[in-house]
C-alpha positions in Angstrom: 24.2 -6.9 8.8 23.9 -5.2 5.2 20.4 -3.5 4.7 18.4 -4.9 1.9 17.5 -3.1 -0.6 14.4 -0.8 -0.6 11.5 -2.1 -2.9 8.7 0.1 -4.7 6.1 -2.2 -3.4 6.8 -3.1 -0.1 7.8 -6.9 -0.6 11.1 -7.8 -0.3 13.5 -9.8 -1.9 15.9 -12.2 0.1 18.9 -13.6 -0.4 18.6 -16.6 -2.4 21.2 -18.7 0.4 18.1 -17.4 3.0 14.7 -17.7 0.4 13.2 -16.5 -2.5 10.1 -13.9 -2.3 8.6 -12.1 -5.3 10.0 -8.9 -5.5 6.6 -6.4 -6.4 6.0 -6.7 -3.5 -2.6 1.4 -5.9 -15.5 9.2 -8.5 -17.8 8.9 -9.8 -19.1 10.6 -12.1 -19.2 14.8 -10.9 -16.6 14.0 -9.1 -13.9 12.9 -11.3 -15.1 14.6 -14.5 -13.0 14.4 -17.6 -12.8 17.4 -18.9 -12.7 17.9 -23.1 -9.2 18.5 -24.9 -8.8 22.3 -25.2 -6.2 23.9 -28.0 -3.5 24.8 -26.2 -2.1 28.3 -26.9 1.0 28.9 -28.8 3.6 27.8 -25.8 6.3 25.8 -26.4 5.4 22.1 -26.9 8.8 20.3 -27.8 9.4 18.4 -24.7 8.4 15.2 -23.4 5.3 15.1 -22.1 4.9 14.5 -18.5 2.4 14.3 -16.1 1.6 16.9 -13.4 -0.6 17.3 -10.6 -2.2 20.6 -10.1 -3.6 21.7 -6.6 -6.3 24.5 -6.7 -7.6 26.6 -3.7 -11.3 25.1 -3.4 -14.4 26.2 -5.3 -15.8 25.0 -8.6 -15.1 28.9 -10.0 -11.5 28.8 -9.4 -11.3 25.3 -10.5 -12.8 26.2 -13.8 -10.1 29.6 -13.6 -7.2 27.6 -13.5 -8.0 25.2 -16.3 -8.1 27.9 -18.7 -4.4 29.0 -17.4 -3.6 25.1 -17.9 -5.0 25.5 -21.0 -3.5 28.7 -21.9 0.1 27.2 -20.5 0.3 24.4 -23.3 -1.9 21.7 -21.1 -4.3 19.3 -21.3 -6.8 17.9 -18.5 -6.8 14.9 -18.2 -9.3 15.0 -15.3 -10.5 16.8 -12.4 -11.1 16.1 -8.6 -13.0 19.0 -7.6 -14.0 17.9 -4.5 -10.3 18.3 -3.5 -9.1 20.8 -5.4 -6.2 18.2 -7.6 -6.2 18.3 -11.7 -4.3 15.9 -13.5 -2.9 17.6 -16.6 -0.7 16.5 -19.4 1.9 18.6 -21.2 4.8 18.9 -23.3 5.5 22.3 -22.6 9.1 22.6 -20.7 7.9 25.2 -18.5 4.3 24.3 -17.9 5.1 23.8 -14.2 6.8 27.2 -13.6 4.5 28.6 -15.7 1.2 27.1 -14.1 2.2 27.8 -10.2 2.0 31.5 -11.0 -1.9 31.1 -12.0 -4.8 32.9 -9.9 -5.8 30.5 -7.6 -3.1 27.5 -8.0 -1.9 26.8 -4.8 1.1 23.9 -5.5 1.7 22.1 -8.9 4.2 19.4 -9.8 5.7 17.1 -12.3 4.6 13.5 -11.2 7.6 11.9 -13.2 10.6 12.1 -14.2 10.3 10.2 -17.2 7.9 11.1 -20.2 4.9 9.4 -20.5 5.7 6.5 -23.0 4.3 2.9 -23.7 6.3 0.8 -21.0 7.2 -2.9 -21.5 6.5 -5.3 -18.1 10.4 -5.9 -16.5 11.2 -9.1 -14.8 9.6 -8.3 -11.3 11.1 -12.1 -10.0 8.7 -14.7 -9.0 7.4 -15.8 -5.7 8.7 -18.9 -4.0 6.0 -21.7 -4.8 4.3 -23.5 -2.7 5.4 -27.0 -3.6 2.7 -30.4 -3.9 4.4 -32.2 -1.1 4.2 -29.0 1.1 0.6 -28.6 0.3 0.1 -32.5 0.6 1.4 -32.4 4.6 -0.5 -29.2 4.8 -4.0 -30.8 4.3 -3.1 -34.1 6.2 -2.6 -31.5 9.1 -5.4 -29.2 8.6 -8.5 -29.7 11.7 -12.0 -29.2 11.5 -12.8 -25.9 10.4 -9.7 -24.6 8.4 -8.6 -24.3 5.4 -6.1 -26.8 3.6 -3.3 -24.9 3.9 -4.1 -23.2 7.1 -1.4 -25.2 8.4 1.3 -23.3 6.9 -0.1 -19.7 7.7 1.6 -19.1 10.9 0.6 -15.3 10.5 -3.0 -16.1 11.2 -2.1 -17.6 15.1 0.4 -15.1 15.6 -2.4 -12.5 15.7 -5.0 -14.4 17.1 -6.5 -14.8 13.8 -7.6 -18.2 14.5 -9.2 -17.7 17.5 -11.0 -14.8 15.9 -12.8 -17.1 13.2 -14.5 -19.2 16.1 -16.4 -15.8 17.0 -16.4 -14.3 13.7 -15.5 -14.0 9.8 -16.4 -10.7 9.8 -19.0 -8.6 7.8 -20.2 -9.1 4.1 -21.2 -5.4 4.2 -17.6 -4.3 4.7 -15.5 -3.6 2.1 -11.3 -3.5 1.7 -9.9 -1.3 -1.1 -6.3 -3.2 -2.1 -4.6 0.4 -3.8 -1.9 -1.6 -5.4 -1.3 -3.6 -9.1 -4.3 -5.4 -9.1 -6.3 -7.9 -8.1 -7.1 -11.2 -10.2 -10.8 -11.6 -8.8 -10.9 -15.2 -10.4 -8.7 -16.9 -7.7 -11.3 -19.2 -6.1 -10.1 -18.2 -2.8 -10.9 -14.5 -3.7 -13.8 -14.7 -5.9 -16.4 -15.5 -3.3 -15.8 -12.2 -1.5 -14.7 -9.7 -4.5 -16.6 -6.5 -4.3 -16.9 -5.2 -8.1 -18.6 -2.0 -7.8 -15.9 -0.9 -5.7 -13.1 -2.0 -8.0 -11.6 0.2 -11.2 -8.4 1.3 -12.8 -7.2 4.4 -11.5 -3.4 3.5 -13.5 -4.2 6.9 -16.3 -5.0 9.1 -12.8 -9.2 8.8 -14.2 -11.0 5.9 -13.4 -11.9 2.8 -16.0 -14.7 1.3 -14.9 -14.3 -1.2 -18.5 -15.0 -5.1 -16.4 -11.8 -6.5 -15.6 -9.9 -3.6 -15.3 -8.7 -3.9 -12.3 -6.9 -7.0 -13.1 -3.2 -7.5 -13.5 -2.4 -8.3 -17.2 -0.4 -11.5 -18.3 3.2 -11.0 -16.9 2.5 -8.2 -14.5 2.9 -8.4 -11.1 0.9 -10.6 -8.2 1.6 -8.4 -5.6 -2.2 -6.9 -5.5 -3.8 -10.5 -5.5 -1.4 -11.4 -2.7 -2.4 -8.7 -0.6 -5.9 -9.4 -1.1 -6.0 -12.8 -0.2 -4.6 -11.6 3.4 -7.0 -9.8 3.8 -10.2 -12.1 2.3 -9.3 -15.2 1.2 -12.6 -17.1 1.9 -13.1 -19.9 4.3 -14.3 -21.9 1.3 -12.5 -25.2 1.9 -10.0 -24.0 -0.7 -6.6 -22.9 -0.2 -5.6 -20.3 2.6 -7.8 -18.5 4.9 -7.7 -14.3 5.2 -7.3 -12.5 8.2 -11.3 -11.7 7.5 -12.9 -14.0 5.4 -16.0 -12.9 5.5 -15.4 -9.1 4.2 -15.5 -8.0 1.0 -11.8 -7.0 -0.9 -11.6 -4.7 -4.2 -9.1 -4.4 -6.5 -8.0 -0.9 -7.5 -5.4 -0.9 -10.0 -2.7 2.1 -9.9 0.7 0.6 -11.1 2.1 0.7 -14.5 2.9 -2.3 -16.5 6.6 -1.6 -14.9 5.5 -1.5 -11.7 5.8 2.2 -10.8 3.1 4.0 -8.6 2.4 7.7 -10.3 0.6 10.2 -8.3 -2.2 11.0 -10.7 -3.3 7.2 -10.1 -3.0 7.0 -6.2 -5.1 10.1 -5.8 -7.4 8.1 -8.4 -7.2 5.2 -5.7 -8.3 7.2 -2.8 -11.0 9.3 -4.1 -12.5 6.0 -6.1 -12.2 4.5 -2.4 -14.4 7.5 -1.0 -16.8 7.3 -3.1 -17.6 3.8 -3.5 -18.2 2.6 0.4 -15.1 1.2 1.1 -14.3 1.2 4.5 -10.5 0.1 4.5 -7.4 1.0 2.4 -4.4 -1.1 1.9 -1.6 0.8 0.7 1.6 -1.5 0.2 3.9 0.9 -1.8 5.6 4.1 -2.2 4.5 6.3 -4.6 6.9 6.7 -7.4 9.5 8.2 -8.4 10.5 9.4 -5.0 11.1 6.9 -2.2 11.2 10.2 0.3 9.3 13.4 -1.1 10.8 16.8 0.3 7.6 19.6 0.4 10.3 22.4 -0.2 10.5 21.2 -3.7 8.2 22.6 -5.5 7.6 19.2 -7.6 7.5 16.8 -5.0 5.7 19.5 -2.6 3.0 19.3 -5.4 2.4 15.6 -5.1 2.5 15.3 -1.2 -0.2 17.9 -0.9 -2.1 16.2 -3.5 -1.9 12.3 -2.2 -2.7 14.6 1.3 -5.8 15.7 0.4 -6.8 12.5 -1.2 -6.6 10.4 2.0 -8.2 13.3 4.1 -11.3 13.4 1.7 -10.9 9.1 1.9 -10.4 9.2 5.5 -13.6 11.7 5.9 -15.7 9.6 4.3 -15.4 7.3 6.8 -12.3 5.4 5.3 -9.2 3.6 7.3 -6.0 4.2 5.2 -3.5 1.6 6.3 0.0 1.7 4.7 3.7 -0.4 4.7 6.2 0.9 6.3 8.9 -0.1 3.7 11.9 -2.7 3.8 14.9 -0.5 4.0 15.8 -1.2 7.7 15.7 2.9 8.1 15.1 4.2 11.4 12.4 6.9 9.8 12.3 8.9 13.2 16.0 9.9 12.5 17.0 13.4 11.3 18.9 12.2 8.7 18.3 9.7 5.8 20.8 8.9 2.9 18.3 8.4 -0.1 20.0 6.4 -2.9 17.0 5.2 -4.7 15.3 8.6 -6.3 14.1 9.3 -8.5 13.5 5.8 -10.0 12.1 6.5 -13.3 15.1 7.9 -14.5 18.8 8.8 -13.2 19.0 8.3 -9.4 21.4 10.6 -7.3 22.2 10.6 -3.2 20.6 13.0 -1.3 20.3 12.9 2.6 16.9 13.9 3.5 15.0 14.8 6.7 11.9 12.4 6.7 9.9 15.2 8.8 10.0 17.3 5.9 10.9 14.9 3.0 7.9 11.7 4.0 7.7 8.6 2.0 3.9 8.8 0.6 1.2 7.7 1.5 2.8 6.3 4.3 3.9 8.8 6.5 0.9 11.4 6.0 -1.0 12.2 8.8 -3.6 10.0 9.7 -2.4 6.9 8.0 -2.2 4.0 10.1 1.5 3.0 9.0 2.8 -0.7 10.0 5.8 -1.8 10.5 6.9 -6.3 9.5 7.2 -9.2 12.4 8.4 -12.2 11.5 7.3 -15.8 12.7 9.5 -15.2 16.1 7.5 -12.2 16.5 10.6 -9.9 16.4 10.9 -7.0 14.1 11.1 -8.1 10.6 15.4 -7.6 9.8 14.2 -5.4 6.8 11.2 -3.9 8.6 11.6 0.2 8.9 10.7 1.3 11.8 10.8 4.4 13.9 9.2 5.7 17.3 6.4 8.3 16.6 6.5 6.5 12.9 4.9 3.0 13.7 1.6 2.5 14.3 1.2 -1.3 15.0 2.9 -3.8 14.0 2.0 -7.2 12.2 3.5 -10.3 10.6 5.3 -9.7 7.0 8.0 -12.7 7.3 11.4 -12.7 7.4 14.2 -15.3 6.3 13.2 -18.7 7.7 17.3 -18.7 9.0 16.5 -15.4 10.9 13.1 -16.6 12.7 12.0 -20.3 12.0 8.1 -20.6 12.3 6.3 -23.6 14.9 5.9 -26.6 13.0 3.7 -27.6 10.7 4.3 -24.4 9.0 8.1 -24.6 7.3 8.4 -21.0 6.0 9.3 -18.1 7.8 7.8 -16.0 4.8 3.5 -15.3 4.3 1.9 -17.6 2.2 -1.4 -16.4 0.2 -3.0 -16.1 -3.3 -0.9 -15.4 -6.8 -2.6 -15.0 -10.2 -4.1 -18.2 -12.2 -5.5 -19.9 -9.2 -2.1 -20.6 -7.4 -0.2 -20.1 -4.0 3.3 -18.8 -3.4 5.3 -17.7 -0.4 6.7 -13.5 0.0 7.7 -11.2 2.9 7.8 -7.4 3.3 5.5 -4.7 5.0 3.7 -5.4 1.7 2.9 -8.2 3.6 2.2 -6.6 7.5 0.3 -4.0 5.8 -2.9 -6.3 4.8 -2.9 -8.2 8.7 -3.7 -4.6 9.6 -6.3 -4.0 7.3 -8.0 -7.2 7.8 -8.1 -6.4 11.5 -9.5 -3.0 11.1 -12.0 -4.4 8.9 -13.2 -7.0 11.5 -13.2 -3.9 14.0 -15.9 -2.2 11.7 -17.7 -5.9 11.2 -18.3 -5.4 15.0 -18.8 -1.8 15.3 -20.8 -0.7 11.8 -21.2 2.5 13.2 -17.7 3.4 14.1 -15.7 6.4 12.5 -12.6 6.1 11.0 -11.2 7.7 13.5 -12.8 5.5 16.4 -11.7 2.3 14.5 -8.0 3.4 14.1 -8.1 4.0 18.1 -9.7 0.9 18.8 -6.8 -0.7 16.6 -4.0 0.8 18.2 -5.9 0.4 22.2 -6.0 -3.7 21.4 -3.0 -4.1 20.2 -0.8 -6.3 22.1 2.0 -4.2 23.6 5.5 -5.7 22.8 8.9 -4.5 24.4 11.7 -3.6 22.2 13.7 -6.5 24.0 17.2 -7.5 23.9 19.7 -5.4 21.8 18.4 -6.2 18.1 21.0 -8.4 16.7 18.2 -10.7 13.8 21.5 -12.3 12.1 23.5 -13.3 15.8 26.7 -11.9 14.2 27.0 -9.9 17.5 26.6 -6.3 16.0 23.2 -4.6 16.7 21.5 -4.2 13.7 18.9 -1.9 14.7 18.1 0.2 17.7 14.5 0.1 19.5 13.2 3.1 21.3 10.6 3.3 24.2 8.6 1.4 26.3 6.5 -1.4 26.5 3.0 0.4 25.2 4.9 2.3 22.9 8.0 1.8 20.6 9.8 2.2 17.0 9.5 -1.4 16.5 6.1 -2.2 17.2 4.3 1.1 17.9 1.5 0.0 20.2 2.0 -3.3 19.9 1.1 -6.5 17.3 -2.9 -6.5 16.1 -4.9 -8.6 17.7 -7.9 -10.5 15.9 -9.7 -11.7 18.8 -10.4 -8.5 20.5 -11.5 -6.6 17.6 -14.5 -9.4 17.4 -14.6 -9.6 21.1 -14.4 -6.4 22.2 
């Protein structure tokens, strides 16, 4: 079977002959303190200016040391986490980073781009298969006491017991869900009953914008955060879908450029905004841009895995669960090798093989981050669905073709149907879409344990899940070929990790 191609957002795209899905598819203040433009000194300043990350040792006097080198190398803060030692800086100084790295008390720095930092127009990001009337009609007809109109159609919830779980509980009002992604449109009626707005902000510049609305995506960008969202917290209001917790609280925090790309600077934004603003959860369906793998002997990408590193540690010690795609390539990321075709993306790609132990994709294969790989509605691996053993967390639905698994009537999609922007519905598949199951679980976990680290819900995630073998051989498309090959046992494999989440326990147990 051909691999699909790999996505920035972890949706994916199918065939058209198969289905359509939509293609996208991110501190307060003494804490992120903008800093005022200094003069820079006399250094060259003719090329493009680009955006770096700068990683200091810790300590408020060496933070304040190395912005006068930034300074005195021809750059500008933009702003400061000095909890965590990362500066965001801009510059058009050629040599700022080589230049920078040899500064008293700068540990890594790196060039978050490839691209200069220029006004980008919104590309065609495809659209979303609708949800048509008649579908929606035969929905509502089949909808029981209790759910939703077009609960019907959401074979995802049953699949992970989701259902069942609401008869027990929706989960807390006092627990919040951070969507990291390209927004959230907070007026869907489905999503504005449980929108958390102190804990939503634009992070896109790498400094927060707290300016209302923010957070939103703009006419003609992408629906891929407000998707995710409604996953995770689409009220049981008698209106639309159900989430996987309706009774939590979801944020929006906006990191991706009107063209869809996921810049350092504005993921670290994410997690430190997330830190500091009692959320609980993290959804993180992306890679960060512009490499799909980031190798830490480079001293440019090394830069921005250390940073997006300490920027989920500091989350994740402040109590937060970061839970991130897996990604849609169909890569075995447990493998020595990798060819990478895809990077960088904001400019010219090349090939490179890479060695995902020392080259990860970020945020998603950092230590600590719960990273999920896609079922679809057969409850097989996803046939886009990376995957690897020692990789994969758990595993939850994301869809797949409706021709590879074919959900249990009344539902007639095999993709995940939830909230787009203006008030509407639409059908997509990816991780981007397992990704937000696994959040919603983990907050329902901290609904019924308030008190529980992040590190006790994330075991209490991966001990309920429900184990699942690798199987037969792995042929999704019947052609007889194997398209992918599942390693270890039934508690514990590279398809499923521990297992698919499961709802009902984390209210039950």
């Amino acid at each position: 079977m051909a691999h699909l191609a790999s996505r920035r957002t972890r949706v994916l795209t199918l065939p058209v002959g198969l289905a359509l899905t939509a293609s996208l598819g991110f501190l307060p203040t003494g804490t992120a303190a903008a800093a005022p433009a200094e003069e820079p000194a006399a250094v060259s300043a003719d090329g493009p200016q680009l955006s770096y990350v700068v990683n200091t040792r810790a300590g408020h006097g060496t933070v304040k040391q190395v912005r006068k080198a930034i300074s005195a190398a021809g750059g500008t803060v933009v702003t400061s986490y000095d909890r965590i030692g990362v500066i965001v800086v801009h510059s058009k100084n050629p040599d700022f980073g080589a230049t920078i790295r040899k500064a008293k008390g700068v540990q890594s720095a790196g060039a978050t781009r490839t691209n200069p930092i220029v006004p980008q127009a919104t590309k065609d990001i495809g659209v979303g298969q609708p949800l048509s009337a008649g579908q929606a009609q035969a929905a509502a007809a089949e909808a029981t006491a209790g759910q939703d109109p077009l609960e019907p159609l959401q074979w995802d919830l049953p699949a992970i017991k989701a259902d069942k779980a609401h008869q027990k509980s929706l989960g807390s009002s006092k627990v919040t869900v951070a969507v990291i992604d390209t927004g959230v449109d907070d007026t869907h009626p489905d999503l504005a009953p449980n929108f958390d707005r102190e804990a939503s902000v634009n992070c896109v510049s790498g400094a927060p914008d707290t300016t209302d609305g923010a957070w939103r995506p703009a006419a003609g960008e992408s629906d891929h955060g407000t998707h995710v969202a409604g996953t995770i917290a689409a009220a049981k209001n008698g209106v639309g879908v159900t989430g996987v917790a309706p009774g939590v609280k979801v944020s929006g925090i906006k990191v991706s450029t009107p063209a869809g790309f996921f810049y350092t600077e504005a993921v670290v934004c994410g997690f430190v905004w997330a830190a500091e603003h009692g959320v609980d959860v993290t959804n993180n369906s992306y890679y960060t841009d512009p490499w799909l793998f980031n190798c830490k002997n480079d001293p440019d990408q090394g830069a921005l895995v250390e940073a997006i590193t300490r920027a989920t540690r500091y989350a994740e010690g402040k109590g937060v669960v970061n839970v991130a795609a897996a990604g849609n390539s169909d890569h075995d990321l447990a493998l020595d090798a990798i060819e990478d075709t895809t990077s960088p993306n904001d400019t010219t790609t090349v090939t490179r093989t890479i060695d995902p132990s020392a080259c990860p994709d970020i945020p998603t294969m950092l230590p600590g981050v719960v990273t999920v790989s896609a079922t679809g509605a057969k409850g097989l691996k996803s046939s886009y669905s990376n995957y690897g053993l020692g990789v994969i967390d758990v595993a939850a639905p994301g869809g797949d073709s409706t021709r590879y698994q074919t959900p249990d009537a009344p539902a007639v999609s095999g993709l995940v149907l939830s909230t787009t922007v203006g008030g509407g519905y639409n059908y997509k598949a990816g991780t981007s879409m397992a990704s937000p199951h696994v959040a919603g679980v983990a907050a329902l976990i901290k609904s019924s344990h308030p008190r529980a680290s992040a590190a006790a819900v994330k075991a209490l995630l991966t001990h309920q899940a429900d184990a699942t073998a690798c199987g037969a051989p792995y042929d999704i498309d019947g052609d007889g070929t194997v398209d992918a090959v599942c390693e270890g046992g039934t508690r514990y494999n590279g398809f499923y990790g521990a297992g698919v989440v499961d709802a009902l326990d984390a209210v039950t147990r």
